[in-house]
VEXKE-50501 format. One record per residue (C-alpha): residue in one letter; residue number from 1; x, y negated, z negated. Coordinates in Angstrom, 2 decimals, decimal comma. Layout:
BEGIN
{"A" NUM {X Y Z}}
...
This chain:
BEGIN
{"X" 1 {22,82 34,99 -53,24}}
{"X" 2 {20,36 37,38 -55,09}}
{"X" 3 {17,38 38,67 -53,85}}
{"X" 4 {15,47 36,27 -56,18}}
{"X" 5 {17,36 33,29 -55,52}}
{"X" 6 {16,74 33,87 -51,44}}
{"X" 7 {13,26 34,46 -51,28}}
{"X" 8 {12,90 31,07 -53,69}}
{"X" 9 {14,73 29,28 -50,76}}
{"X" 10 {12,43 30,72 -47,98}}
{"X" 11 {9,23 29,59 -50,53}}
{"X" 12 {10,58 26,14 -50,34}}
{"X" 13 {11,18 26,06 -46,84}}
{"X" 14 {7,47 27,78 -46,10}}
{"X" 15 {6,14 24,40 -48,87}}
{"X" 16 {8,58 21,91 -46,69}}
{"X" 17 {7,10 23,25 -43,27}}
{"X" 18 {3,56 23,05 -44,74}}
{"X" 19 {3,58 19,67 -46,26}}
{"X" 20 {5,32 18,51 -42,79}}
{"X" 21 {2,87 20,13 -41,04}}
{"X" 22 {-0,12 18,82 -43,21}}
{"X" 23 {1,45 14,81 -43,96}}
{"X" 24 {-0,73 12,29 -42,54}}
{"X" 25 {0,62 10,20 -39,68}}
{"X" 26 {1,64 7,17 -41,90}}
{"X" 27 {4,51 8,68 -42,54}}
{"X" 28 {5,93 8,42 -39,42}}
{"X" 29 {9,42 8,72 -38,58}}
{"X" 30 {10,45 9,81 -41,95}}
{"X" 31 {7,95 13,17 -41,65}}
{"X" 32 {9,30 13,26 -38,19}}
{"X" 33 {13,19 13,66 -39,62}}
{"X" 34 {11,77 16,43 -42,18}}
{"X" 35 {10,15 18,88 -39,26}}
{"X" 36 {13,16 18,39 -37,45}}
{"X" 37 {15,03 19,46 -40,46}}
{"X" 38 {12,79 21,92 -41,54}}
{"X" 39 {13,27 23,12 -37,61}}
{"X" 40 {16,66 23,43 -37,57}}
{"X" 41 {16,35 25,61 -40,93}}
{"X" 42 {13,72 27,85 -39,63}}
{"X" 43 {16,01 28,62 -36,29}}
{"X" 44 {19,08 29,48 -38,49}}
{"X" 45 {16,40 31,95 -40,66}}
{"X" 46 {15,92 33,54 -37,27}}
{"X" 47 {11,92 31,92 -37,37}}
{"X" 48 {12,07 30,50 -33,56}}
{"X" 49 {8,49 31,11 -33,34}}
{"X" 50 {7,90 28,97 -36,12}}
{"X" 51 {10,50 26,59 -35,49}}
{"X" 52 {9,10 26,10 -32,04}}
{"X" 53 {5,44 24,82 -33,20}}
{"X" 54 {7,24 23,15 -35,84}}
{"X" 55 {9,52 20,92 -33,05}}
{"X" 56 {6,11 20,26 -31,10}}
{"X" 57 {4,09 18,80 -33,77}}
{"X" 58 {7,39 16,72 -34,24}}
{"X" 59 {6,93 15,08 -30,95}}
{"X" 60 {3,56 13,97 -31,43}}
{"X" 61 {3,39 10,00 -30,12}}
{"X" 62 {1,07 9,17 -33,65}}
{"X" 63 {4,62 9,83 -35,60}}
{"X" 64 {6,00 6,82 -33,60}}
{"X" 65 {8,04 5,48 -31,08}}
{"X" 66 {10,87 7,53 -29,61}}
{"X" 67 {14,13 7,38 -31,59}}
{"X" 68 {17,04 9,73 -32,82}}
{"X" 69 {15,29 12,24 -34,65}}
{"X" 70 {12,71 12,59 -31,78}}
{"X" 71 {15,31 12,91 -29,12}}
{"X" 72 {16,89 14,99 -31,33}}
{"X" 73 {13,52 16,99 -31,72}}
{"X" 74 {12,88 17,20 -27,87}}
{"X" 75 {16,62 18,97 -27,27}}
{"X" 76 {16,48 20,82 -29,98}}
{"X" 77 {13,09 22,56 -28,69}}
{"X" 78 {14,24 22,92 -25,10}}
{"X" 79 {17,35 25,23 -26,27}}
{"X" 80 {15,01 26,91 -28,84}}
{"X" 81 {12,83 27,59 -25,52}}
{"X" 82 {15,50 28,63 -22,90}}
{"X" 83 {16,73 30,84 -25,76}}
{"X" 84 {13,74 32,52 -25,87}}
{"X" 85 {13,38 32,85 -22,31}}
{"X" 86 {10,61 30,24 -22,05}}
{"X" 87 {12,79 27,88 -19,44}}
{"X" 88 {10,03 26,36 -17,13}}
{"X" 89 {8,23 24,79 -20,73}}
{"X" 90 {11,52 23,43 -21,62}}
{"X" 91 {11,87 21,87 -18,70}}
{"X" 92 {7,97 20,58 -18,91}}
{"X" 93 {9,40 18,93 -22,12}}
{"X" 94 {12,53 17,59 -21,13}}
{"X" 95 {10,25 15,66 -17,68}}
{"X" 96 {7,91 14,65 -20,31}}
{"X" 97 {10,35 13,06 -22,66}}
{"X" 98 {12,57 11,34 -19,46}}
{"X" 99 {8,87 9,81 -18,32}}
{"X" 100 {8,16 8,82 -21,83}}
{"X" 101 {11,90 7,41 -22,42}}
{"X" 102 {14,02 7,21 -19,28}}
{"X" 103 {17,10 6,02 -21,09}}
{"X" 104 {17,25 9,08 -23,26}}
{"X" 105 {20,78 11,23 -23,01}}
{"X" 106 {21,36 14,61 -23,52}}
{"X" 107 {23,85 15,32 -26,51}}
{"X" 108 {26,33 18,14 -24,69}}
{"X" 109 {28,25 18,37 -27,77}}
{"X" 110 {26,08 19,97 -29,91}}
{"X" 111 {23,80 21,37 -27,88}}
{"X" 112 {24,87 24,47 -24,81}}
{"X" 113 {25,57 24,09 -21,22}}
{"X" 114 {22,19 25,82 -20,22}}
{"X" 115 {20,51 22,98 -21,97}}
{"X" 116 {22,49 20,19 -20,37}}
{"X" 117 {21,98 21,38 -17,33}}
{"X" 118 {18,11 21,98 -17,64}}
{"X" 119 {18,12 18,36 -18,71}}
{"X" 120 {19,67 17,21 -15,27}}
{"X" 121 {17,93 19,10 -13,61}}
{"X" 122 {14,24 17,72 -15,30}}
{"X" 123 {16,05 14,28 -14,78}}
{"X" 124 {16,69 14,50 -10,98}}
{"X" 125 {12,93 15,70 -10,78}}
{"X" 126 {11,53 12,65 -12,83}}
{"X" 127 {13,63 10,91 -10,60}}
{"X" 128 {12,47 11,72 -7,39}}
{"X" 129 {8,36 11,42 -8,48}}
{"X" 130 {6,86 8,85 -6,68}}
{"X" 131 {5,37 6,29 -9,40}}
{"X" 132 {1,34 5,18 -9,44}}
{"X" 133 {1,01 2,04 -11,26}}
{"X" 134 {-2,46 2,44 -11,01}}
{"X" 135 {-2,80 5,62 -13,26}}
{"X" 136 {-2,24 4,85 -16,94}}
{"X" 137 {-1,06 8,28 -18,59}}
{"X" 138 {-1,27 9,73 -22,18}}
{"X" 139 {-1,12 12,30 -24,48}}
{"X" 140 {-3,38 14,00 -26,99}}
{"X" 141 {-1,62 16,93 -29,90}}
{"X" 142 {-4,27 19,51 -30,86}}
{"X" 143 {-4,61 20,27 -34,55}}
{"X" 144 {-2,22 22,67 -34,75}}
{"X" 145 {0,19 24,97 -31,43}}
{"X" 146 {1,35 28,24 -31,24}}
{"X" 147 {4,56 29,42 -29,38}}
{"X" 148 {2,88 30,11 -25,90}}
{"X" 149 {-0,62 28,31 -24,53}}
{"X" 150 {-1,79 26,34 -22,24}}
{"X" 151 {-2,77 22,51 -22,42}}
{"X" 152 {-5,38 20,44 -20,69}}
{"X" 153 {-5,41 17,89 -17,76}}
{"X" 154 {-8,44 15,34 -17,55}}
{"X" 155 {-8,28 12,85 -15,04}}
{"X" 156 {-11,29 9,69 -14,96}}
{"X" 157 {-11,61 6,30 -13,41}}
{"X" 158 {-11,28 3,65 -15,73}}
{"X" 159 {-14,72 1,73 -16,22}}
{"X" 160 {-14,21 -1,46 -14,05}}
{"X" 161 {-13,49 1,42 -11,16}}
{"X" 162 {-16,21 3,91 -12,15}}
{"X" 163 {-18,99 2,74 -9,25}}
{"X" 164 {-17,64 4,65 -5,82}}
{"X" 165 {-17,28 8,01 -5,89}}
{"X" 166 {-13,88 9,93 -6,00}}
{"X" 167 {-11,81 13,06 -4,75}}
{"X" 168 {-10,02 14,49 -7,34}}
{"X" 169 {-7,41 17,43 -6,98}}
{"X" 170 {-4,49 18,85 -8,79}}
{"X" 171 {-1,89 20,86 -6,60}}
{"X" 172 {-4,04 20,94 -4,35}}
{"X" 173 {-7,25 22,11 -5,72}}
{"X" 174 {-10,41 20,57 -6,56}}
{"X" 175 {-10,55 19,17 -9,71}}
{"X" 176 {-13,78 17,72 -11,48}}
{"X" 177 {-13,75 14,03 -13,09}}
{"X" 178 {-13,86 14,04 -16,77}}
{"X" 179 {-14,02 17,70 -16,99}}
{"X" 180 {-10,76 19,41 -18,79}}
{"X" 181 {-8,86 21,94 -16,83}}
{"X" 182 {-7,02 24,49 -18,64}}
{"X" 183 {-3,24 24,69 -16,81}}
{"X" 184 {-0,11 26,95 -18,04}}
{"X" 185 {3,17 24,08 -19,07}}
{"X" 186 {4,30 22,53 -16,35}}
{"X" 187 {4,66 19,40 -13,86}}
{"X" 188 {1,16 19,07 -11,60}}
{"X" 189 {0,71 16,56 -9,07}}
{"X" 190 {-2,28 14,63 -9,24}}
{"X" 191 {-4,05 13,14 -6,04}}
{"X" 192 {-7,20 10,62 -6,01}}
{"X" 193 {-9,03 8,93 -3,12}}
{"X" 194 {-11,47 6,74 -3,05}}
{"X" 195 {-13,53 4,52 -0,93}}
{"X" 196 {-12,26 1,06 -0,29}}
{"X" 197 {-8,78 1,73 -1,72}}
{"X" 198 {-5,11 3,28 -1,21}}
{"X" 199 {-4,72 6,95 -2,19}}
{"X" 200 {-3,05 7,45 -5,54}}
{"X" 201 {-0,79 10,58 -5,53}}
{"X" 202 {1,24 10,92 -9,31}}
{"X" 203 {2,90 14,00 -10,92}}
{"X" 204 {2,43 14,36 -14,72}}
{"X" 205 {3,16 16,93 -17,17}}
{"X" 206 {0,93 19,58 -18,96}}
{"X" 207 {2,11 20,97 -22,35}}
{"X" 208 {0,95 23,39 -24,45}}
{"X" 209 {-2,15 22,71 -27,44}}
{"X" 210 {-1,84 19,04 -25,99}}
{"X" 211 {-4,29 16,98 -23,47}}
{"X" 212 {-3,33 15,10 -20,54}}
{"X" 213 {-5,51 12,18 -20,09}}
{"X" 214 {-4,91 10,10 -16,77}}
{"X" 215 {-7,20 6,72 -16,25}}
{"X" 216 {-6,96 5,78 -12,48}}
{"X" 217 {-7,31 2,03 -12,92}}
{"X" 218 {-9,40 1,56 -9,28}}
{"X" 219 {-10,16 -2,05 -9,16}}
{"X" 220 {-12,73 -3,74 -6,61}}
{"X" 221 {-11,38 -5,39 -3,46}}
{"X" 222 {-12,42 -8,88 -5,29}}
{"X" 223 {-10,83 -8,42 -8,46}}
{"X" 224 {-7,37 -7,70 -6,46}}
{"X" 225 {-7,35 -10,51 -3,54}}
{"X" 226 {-7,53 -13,69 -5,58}}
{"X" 227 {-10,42 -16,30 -4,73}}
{"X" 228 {-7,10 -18,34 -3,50}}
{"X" 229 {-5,66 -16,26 -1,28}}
{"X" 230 {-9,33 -15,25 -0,48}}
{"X" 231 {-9,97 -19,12 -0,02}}
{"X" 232 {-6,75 -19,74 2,40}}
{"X" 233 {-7,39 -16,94 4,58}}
{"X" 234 {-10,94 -17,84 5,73}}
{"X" 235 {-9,98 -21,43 6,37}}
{"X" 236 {-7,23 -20,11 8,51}}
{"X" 237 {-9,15 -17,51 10,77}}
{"X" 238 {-11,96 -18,64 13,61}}
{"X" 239 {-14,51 -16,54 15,80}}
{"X" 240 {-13,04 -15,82 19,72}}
{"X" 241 {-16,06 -14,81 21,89}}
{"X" 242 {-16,06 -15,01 25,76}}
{"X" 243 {-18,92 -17,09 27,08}}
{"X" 244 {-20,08 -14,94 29,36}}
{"X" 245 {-19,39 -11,75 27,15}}
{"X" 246 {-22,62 -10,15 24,93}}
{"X" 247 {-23,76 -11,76 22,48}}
{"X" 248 {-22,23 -9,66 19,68}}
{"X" 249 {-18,79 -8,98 21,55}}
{"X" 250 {-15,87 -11,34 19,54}}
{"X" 251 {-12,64 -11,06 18,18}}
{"X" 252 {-10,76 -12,97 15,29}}
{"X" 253 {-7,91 -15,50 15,80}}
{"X" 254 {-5,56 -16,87 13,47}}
{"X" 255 {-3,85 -19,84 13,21}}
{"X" 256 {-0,10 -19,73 13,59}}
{"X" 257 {1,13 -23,06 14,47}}
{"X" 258 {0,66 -26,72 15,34}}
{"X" 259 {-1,24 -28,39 16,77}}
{"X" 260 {-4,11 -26,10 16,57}}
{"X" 261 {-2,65 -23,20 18,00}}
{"X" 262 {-5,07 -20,00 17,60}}
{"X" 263 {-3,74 -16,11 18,23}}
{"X" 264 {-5,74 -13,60 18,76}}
{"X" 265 {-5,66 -9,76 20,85}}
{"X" 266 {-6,06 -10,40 24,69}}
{"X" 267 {-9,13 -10,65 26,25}}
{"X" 268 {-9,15 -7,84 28,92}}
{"X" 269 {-12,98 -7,78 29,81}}
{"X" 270 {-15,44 -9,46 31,13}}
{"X" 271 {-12,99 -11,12 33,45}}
{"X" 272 {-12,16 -14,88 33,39}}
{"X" 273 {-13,71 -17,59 31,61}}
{"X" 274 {-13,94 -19,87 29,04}}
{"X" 275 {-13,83 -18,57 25,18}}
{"X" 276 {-16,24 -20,16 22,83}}
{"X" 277 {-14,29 -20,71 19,59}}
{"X" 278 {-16,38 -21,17 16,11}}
{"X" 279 {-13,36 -23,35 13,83}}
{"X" 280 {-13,45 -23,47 10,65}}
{"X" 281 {-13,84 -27,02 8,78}}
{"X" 282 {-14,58 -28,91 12,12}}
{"X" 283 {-17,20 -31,46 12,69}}
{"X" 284 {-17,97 -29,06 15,65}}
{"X" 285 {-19,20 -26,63 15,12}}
{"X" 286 {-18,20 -24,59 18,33}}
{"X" 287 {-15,61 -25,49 20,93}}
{"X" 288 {-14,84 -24,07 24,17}}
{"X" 289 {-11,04 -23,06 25,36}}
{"X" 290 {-10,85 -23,15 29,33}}
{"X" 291 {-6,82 -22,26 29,35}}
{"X" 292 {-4,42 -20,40 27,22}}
{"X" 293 {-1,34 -21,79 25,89}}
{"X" 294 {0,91 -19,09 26,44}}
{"X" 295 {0,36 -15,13 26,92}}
{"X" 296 {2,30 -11,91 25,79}}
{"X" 297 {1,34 -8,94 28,28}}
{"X" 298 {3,39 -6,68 25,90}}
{"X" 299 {2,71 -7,01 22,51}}
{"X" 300 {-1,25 -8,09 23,94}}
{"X" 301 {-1,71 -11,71 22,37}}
{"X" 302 {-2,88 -14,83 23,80}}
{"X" 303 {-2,54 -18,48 22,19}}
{"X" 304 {-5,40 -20,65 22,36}}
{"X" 305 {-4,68 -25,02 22,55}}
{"X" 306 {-7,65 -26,10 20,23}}
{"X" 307 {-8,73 -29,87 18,97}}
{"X" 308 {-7,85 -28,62 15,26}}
{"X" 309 {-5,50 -30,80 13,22}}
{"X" 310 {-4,36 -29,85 9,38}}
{"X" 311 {-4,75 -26,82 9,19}}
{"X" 312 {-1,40 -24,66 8,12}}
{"X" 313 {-0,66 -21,39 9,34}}
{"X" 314 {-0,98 -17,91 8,14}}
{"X" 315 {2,65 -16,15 7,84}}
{"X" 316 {3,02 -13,06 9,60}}
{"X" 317 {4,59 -10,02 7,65}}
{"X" 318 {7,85 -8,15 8,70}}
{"X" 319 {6,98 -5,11 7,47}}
{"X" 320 {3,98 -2,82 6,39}}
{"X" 321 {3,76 -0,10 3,84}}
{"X" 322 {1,25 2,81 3,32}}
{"X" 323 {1,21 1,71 -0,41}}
{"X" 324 {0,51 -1,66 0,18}}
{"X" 325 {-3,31 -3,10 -0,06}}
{"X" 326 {-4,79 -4,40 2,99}}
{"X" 327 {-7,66 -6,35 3,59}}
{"X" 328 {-9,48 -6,41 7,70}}
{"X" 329 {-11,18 -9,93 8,06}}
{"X" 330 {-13,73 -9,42 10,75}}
{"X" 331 {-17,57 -10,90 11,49}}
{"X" 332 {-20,15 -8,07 11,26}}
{"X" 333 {-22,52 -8,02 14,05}}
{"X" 334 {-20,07 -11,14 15,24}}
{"X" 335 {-22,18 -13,00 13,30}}
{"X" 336 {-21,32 -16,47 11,39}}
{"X" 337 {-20,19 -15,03 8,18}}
{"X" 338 {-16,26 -13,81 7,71}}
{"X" 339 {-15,58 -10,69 5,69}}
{"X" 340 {-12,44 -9,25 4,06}}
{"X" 341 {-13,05 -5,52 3,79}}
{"X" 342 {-10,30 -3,60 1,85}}
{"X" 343 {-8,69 -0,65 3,42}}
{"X" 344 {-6,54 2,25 2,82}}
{"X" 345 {-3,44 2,75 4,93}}
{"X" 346 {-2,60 6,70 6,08}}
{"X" 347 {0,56 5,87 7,86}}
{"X" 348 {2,57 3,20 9,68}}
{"X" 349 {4,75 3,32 12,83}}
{"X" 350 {6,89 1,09 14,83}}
{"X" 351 {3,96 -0,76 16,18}}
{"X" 352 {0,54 0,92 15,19}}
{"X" 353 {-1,03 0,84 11,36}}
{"X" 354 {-3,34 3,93 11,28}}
{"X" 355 {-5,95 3,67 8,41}}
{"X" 356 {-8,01 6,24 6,80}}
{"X" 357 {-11,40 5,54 7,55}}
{"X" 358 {-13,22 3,14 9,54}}
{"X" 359 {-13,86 -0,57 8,75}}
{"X" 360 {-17,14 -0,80 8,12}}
{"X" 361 {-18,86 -3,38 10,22}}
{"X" 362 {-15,87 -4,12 12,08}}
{"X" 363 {-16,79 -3,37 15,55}}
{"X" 364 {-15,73 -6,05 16,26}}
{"X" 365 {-11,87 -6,97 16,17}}
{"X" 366 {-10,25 -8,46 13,18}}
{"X" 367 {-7,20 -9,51 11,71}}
{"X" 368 {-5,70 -7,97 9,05}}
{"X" 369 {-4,17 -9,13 5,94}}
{"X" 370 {-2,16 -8,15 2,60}}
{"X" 371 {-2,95 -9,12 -1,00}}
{"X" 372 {-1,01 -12,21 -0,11}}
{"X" 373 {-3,25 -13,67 2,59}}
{"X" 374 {0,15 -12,75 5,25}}
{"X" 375 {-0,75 -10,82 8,45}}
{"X" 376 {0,14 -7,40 9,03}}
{"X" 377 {-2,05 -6,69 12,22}}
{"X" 378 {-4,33 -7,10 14,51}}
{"X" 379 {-7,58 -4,57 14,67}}
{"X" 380 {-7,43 -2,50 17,91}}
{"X" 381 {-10,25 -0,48 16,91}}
{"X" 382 {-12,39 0,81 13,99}}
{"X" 383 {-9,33 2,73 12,08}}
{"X" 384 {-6,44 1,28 13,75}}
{"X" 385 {-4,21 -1,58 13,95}}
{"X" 386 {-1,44 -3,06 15,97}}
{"X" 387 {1,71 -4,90 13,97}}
{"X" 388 {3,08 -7,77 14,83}}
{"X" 389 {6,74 -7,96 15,32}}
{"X" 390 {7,34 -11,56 15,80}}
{"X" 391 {5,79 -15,11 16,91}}
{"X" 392 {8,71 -17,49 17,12}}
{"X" 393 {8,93 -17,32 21,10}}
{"X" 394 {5,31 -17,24 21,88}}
{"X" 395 {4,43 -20,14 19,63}}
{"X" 396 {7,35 -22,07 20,91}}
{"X" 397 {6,06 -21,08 24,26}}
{"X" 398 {2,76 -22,69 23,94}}
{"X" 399 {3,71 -25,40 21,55}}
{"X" 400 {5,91 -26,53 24,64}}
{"X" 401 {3,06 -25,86 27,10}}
{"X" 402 {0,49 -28,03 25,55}}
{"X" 403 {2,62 -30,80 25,07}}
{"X" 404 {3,57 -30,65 28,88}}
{"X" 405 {0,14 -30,03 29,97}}
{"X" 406 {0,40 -26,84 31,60}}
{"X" 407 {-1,76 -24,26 30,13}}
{"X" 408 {-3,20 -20,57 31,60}}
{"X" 409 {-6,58 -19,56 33,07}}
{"X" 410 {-8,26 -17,47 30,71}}
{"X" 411 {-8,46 -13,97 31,75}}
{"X" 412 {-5,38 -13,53 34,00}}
{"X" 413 {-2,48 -14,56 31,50}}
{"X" 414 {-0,26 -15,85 34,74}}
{"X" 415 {-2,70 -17,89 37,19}}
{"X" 416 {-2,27 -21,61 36,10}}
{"X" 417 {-5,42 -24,07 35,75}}
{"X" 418 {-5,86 -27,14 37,90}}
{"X" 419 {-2,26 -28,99 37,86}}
{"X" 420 {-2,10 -32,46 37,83}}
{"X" 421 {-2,32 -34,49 41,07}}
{"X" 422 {0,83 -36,47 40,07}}
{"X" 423 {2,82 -33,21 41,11}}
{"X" 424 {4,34 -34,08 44,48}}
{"X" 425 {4,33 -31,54 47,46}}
{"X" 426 {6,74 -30,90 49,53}}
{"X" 427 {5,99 -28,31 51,88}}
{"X" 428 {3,13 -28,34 54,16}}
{"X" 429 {0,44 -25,92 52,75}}
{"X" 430 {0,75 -23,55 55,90}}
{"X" 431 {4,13 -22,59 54,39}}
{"X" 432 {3,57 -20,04 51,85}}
{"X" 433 {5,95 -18,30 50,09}}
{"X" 434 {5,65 -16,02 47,18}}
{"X" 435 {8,12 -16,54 43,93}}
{"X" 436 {8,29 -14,41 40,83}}
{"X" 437 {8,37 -16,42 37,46}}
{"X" 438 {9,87 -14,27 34,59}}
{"X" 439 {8,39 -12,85 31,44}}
{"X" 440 {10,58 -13,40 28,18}}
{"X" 441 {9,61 -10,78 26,09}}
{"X" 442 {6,54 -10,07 27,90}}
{"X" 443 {5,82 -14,20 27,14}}
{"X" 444 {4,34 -15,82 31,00}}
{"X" 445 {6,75 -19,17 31,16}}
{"X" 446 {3,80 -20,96 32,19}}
{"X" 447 {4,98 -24,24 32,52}}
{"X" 448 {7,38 -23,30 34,98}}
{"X" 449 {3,78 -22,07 36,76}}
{"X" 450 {1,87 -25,59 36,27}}
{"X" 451 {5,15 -27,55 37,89}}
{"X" 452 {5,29 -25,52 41,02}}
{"X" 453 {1,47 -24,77 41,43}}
{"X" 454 {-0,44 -26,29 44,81}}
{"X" 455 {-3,01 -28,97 44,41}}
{"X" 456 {-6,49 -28,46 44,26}}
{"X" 457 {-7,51 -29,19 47,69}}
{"X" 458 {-5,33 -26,14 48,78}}
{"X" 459 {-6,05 -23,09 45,73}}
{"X" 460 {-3,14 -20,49 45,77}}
{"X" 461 {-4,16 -16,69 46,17}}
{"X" 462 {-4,68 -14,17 43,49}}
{"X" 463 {-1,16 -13,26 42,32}}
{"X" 464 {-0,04 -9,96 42,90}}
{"X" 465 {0,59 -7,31 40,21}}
{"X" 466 {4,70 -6,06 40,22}}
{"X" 467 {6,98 -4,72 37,74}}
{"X" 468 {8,58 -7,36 35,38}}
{"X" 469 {7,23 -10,02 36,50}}
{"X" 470 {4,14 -11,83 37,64}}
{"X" 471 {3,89 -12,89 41,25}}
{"X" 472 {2,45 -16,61 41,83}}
{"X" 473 {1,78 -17,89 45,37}}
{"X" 474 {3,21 -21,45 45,60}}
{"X" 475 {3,26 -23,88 48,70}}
């Protein structure tokens, strides 16, 4: 080729790159093809440099969807890079493209072994991010790149969000809402809290000449517990105080069975007594529980026998998940009025949900609930929670015990009420003996309690305290 007829070629190529470089975004997927093309020349001319801003621009989302000459585009730029020694932006490239098309395969037969295995490797990273449905991700191409630079991150609330305030960091570090920070290529991870909802934690990609915008779509706790589910959970949750308790000392009970049957935490002060019980869509407006329908030591629940028909029960959940919403339904001040207060979980054991700041108003203790309306606990304190593993043998329990009659004094969990006088005795009451009635899973078997229990003219003594068992004095 003469000297003429070369430099002509390398003029056309220079008008080709500048027309790609210039064409407006219309064009699409057909300018898309000619920058790749006009790539490929510039790397065989020995331009990488050029090529390299050249394979950028051709990745720009205006010029369309992903398709062959854009995954085409994307490899060809990650071998230009790890040819050129730039490896950690290729791989910023190749997570970028597997986030923006996770089907997308890497061509080994055209392209070298250092490049397939950068792309595995950027795939098993993708792979392994944790995903953050709540933060919407995209990407802004400056005017024009160079081969080297840095890119932008700005992370903001999206409007319906924008009210509470928000902690914002980036590996780590502080990082200011709204404002841009200037970052080198590579994959950051992203962490936002704010009040009244789950932390987000994400990992995105920075690239160089382009902006990373991140809206964190933070909703309010109404918008995300549907007036339904909102609707079915009050009408299944009453107000437990102990009469002779203070005035603002109560707890929250839920209903978890026919007929009427109300659970709630244990009452372990203030001794025994009646509970006062404020039902939802009664006539009455109060009613007062003198026995409990069955008691679990262990897991710390009693089961109240009320007058309420038709009302279903609230489900109880098998599992909890830091990622999952919550919502603590407790009465602030124990006033009349029910709230559902949306929390963030910080971690979950065997038995204990830990959350990351205290329910506000919730001195008092509450149930708490997912964005379903199923329970997942029962508040033990401001910022704390205790699961629930199961209710099948402590409903059946007390279903069985109200239907025989035989229900608990309130207070002691083993002592049974006032039998009835249709119970023969059989031994004269100078005969005492002691018997120990078992605990199924920490569950009293109080009917067992009621059959054998002295009449009233003779009262047994207090039982004694022992290990696996509850002692009950019997004639």
């Amino acid at each position: 080729m003469s000297l003429v007829g070369k430099w002509g070629c390398r003029l056309l190529l220079g008008v080709a790159v500048g027309i790609s470089l210039s064409a407006p975004a219309a064009s699409a997927q057909g300018n898309r093809s000619a920058m790749v093309d006009s790539a490929r020349a510039l790397i065989d001319d020995f331009n990488e440099r050029q090529s390299i801003s050249l394979l950028r621009r051709a990745l720009d989302p205006v010029l369309g969807a992903p398709d062959v000459s854009w995954a085409r585009a994307v490899q060809l730029l990650g071998q230009t890079l790890l040819q050129t020694n730039q490896r950690e932006e290729a791989l910023s490239w190749f997570r970028w493209a597997l986030r923006q098309s996770p089907s997308l395969q890497v061509d080994s037969v055209n392209f070298t072994p250092a490049l397939v295995s950068a792309f595995y490797e950027a795939r098993a990273f993708v792979a392994a991010s944790r995903p953050e449905s709540r933060a919407s991700v995209r990407f802004q191409w400056a005017t024009s790149t160079t081969s080297g630079g840095f890119g932008d991150l700005v992370v903001a609330r999206s409007e319906a969000g924008a009210a509470a305030p928000v902690q914002l960091s980036v590996n780590g570090e502080f990082l200011a809402e709204r404002q841009a920070r200037r970052l080198s290529p590579g994959s950051y991870r992203v962490a936002a809290r704010a009040a009244g909802q789950a932390d987000a934690e994400f990992t995105t990609e920075v690239l160089p000449g382009v902006t990373t915008l991140v809206t964190l779509n933070f909703v309010s706790t109404e918008s995300v517990l549907s007036k339904a589910t909102e609707g079915m959970v009050l009408a299944r949750l009453a107000r437990i105080k102990l009469a002779n308790s203070p005035a603002n000392e109560c707890r929250v009970g839920f209903f978890a069975g026919r007929p009427g049957l109300l659970v709630a935490r244990s009452t372990t002060s203030g001794g025994p007594g009646p509970l006062v019980v404020k039902l939802p869509n009664s006539r009455v407006s109060e009613e007062t529980i003198r026995g409990l329908a069955a008691s679990d030591t262990i897991a710390e629940l009693m089961v109240l026998p009320t007058s309420v028909t038709g009302v279903d029960s609230l489900s109880v959940a098998a599992d909890a998940r830091p990622d999952a919403p919550l919502w603590a339904a407790h009465f602030p001040g124990c006033g009349d009025a029910l709230v559902l207060s949306r929390v963030s979980v910080a971690s979950v054991t065997a038995d204990v949900i830990e959350l990351t700041a205290d329910v506000r108003g919730a001195e008092q203790l509450g149930v708490v609930v997912n964005a379903d309306g199923v329970v997942a606990g029962l508040l033990t304190g401001p910022r704390s929670a205790r699961r629930i593993r199961s209710l099948a043998v402590l409903v059946a329990s007390a279903r069985a015990n109200v239907a025989s009659g035989a229900v608990l004094a309130q207070g002691e969990g083993a002592r049974p009420v006032a039998p009835s006088p249709a119970v023969p005795v059989s031994r004269p009451a100078s005969k005492r003996r002691s018997r120990l009635l078992p605990i199924m899973g920490g569950v009293v078997v109080a009917g067992l309690a009621a059959v054998l229990a002295m009449p009233k003219s003779d009262p047994p003594s207090p039982p004694t305290a022992t290990t696996g068992g509850i002692v009950i004095v019997l004639p």
